[in-house]
N, C-alpha and C positions, 0 to 999 in steps of 0.2 A: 269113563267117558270124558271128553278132551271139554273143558266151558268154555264159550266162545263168549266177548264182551261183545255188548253193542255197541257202543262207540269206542270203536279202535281208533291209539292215536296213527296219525301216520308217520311213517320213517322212512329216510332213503336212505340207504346202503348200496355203498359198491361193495361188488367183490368180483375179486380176480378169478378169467377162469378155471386157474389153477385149484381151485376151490371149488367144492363141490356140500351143496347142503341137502342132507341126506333129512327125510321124515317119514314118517309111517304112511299109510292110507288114513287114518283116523286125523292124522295131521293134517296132512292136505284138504281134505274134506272142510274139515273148518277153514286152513287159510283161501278157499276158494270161495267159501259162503260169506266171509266177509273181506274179497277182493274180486267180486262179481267184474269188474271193469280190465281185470288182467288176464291176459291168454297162460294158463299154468298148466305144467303136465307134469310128470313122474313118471319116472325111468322103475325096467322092476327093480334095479335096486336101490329106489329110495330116494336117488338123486332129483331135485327141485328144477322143471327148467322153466324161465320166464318168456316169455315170446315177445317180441318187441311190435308195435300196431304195424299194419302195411301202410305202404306211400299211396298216393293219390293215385300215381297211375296204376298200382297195381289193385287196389281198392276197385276205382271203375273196372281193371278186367274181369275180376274176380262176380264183380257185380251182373257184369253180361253174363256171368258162364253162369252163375245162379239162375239166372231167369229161364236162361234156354234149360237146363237142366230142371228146373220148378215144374215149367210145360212140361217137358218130355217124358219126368212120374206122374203126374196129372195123366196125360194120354195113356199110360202104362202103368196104374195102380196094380195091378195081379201080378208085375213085375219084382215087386218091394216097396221101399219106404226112402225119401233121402232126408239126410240130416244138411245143415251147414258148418263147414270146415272148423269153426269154435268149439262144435260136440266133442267131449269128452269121451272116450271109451275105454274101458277096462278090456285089453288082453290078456289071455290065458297066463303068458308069465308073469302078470299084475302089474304091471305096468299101465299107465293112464293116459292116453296119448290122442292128440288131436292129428286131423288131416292135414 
């Protein structure tokens, strides 16, 4: 099992996209638990991608289309379940990927 400190210090790093940082599932898992505030996925094979936050205006659209969308499983609960675009998911080729 991977330890996770509690007060991690922070660091910036660039890296070129020529570079790619590959970790496990057991990896990510932790640097996700303690980087709650960053959009991260994983590729299946292990490659780390960081998402950069959306701009203002795409922020408010994204905001509208939640709402309408919120109602619209609301009115239609027997239809399924919605997440927001941040959720994590595990596909079948283990891969970790957000919307």
């Amino acid at each position: 099992m991977l330890a996770v400190t509690t007060s991690p210090e922070t660091l910036s790093l660039e890296i070129p996209r020529a570079i790619a940082l590959s970790i496990t599932l057991e990896q990510f898992e932790a640097l996700a638990v303690v980087n709650r505030d960053l959009k991260l996925e994983r590729t299946a094979q292990g490659e780390l991608i960081v998402n950069p936050p959306t701009g203002g205006e795409s922020g408010q659209r994204n905001f509208r289309i939640t709402g309408q969308l919120f109602r619209w499983c609301e009115e239609n609960e027997a239809l399924g379940v919605g997440f927001d675009s941040s959720t994590g998911f595990i596909l079948p080729n283990g891969a970790i990927r957000s919307p």
